[in-house]
N, CA, C and O of each residue as an XYZ file, in Angstrom:
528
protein
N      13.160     -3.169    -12.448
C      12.559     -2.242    -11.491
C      11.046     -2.389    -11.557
O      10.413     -2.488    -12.608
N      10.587     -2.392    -10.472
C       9.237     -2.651    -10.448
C       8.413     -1.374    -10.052
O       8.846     -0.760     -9.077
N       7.405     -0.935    -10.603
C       6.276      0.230    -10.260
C       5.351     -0.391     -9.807
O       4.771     -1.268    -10.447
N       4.903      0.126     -8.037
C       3.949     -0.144     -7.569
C       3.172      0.807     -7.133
O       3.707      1.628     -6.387
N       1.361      1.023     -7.535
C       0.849      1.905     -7.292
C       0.032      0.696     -5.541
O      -0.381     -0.457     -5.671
N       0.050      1.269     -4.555
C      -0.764      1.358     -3.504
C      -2.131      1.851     -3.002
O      -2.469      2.826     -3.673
N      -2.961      1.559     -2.146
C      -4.301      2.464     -1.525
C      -4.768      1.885     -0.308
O      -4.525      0.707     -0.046
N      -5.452      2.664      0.492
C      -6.614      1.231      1.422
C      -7.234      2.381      1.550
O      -6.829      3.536      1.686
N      -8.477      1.808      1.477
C      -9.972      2.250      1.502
C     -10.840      2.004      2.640
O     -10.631      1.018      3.347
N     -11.558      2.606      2.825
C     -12.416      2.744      4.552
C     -13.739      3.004      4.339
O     -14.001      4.063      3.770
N     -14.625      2.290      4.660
C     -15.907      3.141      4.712
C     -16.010      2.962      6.306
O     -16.032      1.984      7.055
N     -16.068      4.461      6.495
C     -15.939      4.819      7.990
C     -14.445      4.356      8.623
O     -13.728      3.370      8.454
N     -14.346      5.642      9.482
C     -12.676      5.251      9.871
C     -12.761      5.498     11.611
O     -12.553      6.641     12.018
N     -12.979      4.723     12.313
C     -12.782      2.692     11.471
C     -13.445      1.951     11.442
O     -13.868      1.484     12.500
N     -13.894      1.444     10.144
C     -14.571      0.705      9.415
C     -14.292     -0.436      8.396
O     -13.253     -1.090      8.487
N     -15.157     -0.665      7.487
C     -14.679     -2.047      6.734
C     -13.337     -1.118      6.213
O     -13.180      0.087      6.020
N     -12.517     -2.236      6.097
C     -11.586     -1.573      5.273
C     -11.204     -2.610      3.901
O     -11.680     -3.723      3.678
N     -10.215     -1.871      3.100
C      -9.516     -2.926      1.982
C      -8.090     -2.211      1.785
O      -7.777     -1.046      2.031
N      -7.289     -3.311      1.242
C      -5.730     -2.780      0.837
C      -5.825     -3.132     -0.610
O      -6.444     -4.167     -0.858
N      -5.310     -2.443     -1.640
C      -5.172     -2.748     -2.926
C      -3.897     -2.096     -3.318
O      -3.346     -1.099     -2.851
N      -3.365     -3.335     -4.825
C      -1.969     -2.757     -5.103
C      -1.952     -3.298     -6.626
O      -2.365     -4.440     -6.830
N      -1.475     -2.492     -7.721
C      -0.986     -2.868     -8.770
C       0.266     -2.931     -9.106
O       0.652     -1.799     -9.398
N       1.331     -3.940     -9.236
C       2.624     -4.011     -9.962
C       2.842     -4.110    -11.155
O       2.394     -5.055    -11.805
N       3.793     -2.867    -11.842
C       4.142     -2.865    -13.550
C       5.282     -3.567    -13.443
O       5.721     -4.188    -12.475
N       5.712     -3.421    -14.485
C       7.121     -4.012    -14.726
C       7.209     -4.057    -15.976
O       6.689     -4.963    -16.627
N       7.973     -2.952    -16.575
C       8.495     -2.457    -17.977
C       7.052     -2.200    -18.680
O       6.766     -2.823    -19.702
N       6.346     -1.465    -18.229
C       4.882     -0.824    -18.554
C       4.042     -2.071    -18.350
O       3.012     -1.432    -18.133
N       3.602     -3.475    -18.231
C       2.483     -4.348    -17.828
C       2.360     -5.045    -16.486
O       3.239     -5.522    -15.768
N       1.072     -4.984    -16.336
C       1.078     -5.202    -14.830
C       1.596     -6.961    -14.663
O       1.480     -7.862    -15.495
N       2.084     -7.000    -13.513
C       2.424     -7.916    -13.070
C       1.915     -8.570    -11.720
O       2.506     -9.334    -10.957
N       0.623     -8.029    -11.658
C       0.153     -8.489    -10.476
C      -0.780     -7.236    -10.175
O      -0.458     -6.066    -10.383
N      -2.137     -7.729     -9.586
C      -2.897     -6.812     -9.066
C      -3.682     -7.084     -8.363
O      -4.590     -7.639     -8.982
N      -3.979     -6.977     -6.833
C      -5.184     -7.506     -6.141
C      -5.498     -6.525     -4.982
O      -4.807     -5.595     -4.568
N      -6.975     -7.055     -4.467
C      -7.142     -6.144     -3.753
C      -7.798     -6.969     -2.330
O      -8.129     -8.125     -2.593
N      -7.920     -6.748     -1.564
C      -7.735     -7.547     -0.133
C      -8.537     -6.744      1.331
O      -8.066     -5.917      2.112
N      -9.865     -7.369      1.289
C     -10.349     -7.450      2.338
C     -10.188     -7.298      3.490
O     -10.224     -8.437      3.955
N      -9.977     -6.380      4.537
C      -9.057     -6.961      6.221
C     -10.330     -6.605      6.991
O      -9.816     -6.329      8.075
N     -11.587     -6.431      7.156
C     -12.260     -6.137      7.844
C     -12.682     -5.231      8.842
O     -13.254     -4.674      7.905
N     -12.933     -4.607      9.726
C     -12.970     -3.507     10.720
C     -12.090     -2.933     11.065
O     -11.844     -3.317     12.208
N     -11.201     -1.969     10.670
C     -10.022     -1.505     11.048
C     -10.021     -0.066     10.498
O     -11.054      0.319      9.950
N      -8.497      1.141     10.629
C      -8.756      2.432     10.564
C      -8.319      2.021      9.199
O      -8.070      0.870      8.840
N      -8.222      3.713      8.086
C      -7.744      4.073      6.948
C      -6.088      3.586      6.502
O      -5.592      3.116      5.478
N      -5.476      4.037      8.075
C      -4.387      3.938      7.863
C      -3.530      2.701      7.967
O      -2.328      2.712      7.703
N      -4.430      1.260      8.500
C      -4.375      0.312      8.913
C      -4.186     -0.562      7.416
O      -3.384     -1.445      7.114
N      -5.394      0.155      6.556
C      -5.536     -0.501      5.123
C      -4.387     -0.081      4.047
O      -4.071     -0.748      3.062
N      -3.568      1.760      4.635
C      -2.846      1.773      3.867
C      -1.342      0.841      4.186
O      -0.568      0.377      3.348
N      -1.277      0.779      5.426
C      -0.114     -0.150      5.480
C      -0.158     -1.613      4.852
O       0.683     -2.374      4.374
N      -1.264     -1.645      5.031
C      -1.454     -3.210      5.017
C      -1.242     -3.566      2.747
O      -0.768     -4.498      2.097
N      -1.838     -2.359      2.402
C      -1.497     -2.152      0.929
C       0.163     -2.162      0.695
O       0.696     -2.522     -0.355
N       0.595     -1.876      1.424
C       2.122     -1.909      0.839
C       3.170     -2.917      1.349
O       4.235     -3.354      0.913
N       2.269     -3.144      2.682
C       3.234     -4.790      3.129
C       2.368     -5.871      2.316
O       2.746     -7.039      2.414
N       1.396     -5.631      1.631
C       0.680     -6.892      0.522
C       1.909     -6.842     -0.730
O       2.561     -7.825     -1.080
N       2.057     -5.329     -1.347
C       2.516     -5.313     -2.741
C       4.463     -5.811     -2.598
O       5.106     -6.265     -3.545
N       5.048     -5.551     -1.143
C       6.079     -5.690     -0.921
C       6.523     -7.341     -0.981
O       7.519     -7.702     -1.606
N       5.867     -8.043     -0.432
C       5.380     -9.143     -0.277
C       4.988     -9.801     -1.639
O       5.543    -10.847     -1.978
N       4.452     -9.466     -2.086
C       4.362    -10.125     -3.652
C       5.538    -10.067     -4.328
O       6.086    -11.028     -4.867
N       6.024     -8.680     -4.299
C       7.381     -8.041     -5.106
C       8.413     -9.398     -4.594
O       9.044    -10.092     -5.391
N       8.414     -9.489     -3.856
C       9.742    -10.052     -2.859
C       9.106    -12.014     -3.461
O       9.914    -12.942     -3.439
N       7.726    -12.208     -3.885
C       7.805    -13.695     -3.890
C       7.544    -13.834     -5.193
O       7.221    -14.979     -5.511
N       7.593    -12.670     -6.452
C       8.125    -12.513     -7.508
C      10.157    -12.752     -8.142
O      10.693    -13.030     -9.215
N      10.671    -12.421     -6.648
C      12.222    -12.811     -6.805
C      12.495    -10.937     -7.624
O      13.295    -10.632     -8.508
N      11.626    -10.156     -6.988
C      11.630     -8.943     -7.542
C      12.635     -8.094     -6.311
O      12.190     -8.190     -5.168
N      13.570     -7.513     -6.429
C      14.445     -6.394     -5.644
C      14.490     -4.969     -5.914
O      15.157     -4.113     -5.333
N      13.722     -4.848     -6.835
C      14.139     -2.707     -7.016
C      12.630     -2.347     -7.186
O      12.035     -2.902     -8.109
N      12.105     -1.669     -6.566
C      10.975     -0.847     -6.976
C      10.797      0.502     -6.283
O      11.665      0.824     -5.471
N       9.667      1.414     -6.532
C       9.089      2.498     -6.718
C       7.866      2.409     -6.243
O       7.174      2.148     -7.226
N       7.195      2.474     -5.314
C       5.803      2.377     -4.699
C       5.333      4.216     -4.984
O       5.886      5.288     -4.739
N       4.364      3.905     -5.457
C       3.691      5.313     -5.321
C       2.355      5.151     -4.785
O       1.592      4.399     -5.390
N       1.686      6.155     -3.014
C       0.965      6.129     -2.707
C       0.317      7.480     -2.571
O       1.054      8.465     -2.600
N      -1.026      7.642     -2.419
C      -1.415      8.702     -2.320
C      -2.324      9.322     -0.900
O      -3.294     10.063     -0.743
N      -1.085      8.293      0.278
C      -1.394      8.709      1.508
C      -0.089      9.704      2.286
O       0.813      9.261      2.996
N      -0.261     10.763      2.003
C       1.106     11.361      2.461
C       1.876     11.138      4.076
O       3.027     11.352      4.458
N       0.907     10.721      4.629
C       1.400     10.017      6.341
C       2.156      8.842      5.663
O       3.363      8.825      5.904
N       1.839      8.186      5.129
C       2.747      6.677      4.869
C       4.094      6.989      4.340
O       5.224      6.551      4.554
N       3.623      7.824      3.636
C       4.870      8.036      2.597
C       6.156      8.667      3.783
O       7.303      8.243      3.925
N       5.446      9.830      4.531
C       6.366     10.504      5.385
C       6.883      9.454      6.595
O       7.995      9.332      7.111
N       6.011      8.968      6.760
C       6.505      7.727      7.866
C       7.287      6.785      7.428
O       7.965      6.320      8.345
N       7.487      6.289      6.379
C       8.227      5.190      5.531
C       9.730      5.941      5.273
O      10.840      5.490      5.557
N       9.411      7.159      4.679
C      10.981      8.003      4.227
C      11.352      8.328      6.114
O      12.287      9.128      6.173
N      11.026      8.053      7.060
C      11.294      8.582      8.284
C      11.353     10.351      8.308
O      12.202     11.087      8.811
N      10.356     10.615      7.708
C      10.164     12.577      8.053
C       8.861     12.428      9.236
O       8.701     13.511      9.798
N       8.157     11.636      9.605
C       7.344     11.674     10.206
C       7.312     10.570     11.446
O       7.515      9.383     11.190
N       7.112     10.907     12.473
C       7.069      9.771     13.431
C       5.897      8.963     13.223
O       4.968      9.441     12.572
N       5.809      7.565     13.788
C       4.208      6.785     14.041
C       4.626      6.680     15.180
O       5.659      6.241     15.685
N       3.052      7.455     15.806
C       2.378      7.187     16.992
C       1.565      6.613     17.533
O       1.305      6.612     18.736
N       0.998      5.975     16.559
C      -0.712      5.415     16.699
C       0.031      3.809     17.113
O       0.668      3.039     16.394
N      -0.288      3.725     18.307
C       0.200      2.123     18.647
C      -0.328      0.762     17.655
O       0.356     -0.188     17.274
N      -1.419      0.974     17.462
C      -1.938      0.074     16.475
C      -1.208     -0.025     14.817
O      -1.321     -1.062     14.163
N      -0.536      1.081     14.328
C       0.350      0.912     13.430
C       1.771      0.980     13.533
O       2.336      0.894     12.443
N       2.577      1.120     14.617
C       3.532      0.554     14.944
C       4.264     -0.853     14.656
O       5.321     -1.003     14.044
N       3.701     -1.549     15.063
C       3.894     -2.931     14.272
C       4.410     -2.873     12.897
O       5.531     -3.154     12.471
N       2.989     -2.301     12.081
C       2.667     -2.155     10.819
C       3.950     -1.809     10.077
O       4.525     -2.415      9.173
N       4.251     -0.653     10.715
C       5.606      0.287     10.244
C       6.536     -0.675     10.561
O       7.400     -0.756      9.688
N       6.750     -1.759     11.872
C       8.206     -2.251     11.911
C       8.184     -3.534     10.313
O       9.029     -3.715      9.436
N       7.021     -4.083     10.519
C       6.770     -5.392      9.731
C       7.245     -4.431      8.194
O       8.309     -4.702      7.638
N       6.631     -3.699      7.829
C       7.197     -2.682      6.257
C       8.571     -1.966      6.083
O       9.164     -1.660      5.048
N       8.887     -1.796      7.312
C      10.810     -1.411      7.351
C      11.030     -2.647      7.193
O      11.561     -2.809      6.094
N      10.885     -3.636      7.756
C      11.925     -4.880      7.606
C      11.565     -5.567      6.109
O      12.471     -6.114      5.480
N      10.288     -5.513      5.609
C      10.389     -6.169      4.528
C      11.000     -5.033      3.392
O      10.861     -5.610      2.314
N      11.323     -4.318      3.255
C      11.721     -3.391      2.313
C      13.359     -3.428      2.438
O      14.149     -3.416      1.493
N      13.639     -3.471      3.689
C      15.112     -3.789      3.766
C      15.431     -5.155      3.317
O      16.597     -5.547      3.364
N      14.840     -5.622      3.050
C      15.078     -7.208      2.042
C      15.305     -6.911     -0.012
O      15.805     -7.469     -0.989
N      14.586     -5.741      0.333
C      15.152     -5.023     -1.289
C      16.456     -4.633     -1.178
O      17.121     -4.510     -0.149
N      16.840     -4.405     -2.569
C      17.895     -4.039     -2.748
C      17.793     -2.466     -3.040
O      18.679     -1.781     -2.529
N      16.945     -1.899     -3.701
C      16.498     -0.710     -3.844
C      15.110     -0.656     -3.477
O      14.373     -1.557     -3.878
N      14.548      0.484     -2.611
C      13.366      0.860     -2.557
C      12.882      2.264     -2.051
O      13.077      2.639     -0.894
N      12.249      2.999     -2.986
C      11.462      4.151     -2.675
C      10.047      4.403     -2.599
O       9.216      3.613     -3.045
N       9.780      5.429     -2.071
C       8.162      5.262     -2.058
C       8.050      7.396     -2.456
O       8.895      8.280     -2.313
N       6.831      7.424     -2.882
C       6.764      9.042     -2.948
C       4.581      8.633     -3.137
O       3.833      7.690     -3.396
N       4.515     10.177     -2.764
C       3.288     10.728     -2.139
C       2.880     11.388     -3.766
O       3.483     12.267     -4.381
N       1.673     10.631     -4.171
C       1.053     11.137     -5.311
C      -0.228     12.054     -5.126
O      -0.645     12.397     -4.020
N      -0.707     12.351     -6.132
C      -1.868     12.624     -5.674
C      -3.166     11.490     -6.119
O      -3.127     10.489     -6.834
N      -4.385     12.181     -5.301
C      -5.492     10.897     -5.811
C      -5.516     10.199     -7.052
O      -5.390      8.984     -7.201
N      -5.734     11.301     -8.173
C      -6.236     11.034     -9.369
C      -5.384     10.376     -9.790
O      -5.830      9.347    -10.296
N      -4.172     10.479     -9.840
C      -3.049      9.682    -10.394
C      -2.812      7.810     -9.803
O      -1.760      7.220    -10.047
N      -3.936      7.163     -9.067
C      -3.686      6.266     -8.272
C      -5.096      5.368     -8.508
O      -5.347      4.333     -7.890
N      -5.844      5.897     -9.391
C      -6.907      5.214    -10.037
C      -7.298      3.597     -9.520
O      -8.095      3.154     -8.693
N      -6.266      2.948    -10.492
C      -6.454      1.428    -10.187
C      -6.187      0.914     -8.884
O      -7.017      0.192     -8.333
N      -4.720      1.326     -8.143
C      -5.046      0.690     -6.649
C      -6.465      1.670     -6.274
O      -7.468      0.995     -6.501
N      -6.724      2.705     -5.897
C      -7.962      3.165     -5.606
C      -9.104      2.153     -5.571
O      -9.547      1.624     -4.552
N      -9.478      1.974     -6.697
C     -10.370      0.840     -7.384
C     -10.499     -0.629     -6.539
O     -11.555     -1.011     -6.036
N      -9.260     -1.351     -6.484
C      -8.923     -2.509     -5.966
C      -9.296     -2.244     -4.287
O      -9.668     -3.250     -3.682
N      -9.233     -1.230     -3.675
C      -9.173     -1.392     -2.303
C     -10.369     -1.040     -2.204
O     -11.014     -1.851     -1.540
N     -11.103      0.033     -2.665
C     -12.632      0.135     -2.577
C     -13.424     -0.925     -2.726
O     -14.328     -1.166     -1.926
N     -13.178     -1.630     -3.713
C     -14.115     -3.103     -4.098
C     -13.438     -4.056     -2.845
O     -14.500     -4.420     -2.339
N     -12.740     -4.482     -2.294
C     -12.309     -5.504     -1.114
C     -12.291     -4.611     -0.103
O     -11.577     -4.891      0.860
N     -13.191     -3.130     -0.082
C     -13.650     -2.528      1.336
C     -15.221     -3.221      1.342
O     -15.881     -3.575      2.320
N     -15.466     -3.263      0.330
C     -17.263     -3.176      0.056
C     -17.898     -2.427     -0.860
O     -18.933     -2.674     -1.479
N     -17.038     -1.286     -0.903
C     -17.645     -0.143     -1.899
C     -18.586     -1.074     -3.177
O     -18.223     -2.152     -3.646
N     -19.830     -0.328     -3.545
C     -20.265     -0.548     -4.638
C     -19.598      0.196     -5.480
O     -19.317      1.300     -5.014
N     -19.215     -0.012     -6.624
C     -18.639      1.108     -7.806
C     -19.552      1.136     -8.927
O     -19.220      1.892     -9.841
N     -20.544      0.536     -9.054
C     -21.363      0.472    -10.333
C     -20.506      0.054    -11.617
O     -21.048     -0.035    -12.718
């Protein structure tokens, strides 16, 4: 089973953005990066964070995981409690249903900030953010 923490970061929405994702696997990471996409909204970077980490998972030969994000629209849109409306993430949402249905198990749940540190980190630095 794989633990994936998620994020995407914005300065200005919409603005530069970044997607970042860390994968554990039996407590050590197994992957962590964070990814640049350029001018786009918040929510553009958070999809794009979890069709990155899904996508790795899947070219790891990985099938069960646990995504934890701390965007509660994604999360509600992914479990289907929430519709997407925003035409520009439509796509987004079909391209992340279909790769998740290639798992064999997959959940996602709505954290809070503090608990999401390192993807945090990863998507701020491949937004631009300075972090000192």
């Amino acid at each position: 089973m794989i633990t994936a923490y998620i994020d995407g970061a914005s300065i200005g929405n919409p603005g530069k953005v970044g997607a970042g994702y860390v994968l554990y696997k039996d407590g050590k990471v197994l992957s962590a990066k964070g990814v640049g996409l350029g001018v786009q909204t918040n929510n553009f970077a958070e999809y794009m964070a979890l069709i990155f980490a899904v996508t790795e998972m899947l070219r790891l030969g990985e099938k069960s995981c646990e995504v934890f994000s701390d965007s509660q629209l994604l999360c509600e849109q992914m479990n289907g409690r929430y519709k997407v409306k925003n035409n520009n993430i439509i796509p987004l949402f079909i391209l992340a249903s279909h790769l998740v249905k290639c798992l064999d198990n997959f959940s996602i749940r709505h954290i809070p900030r503090e608990q999401n540190k390192e993807a945090d980190k990863l998507s701020k630095e491949a937004a631009g953010y300075y972090l000192g």
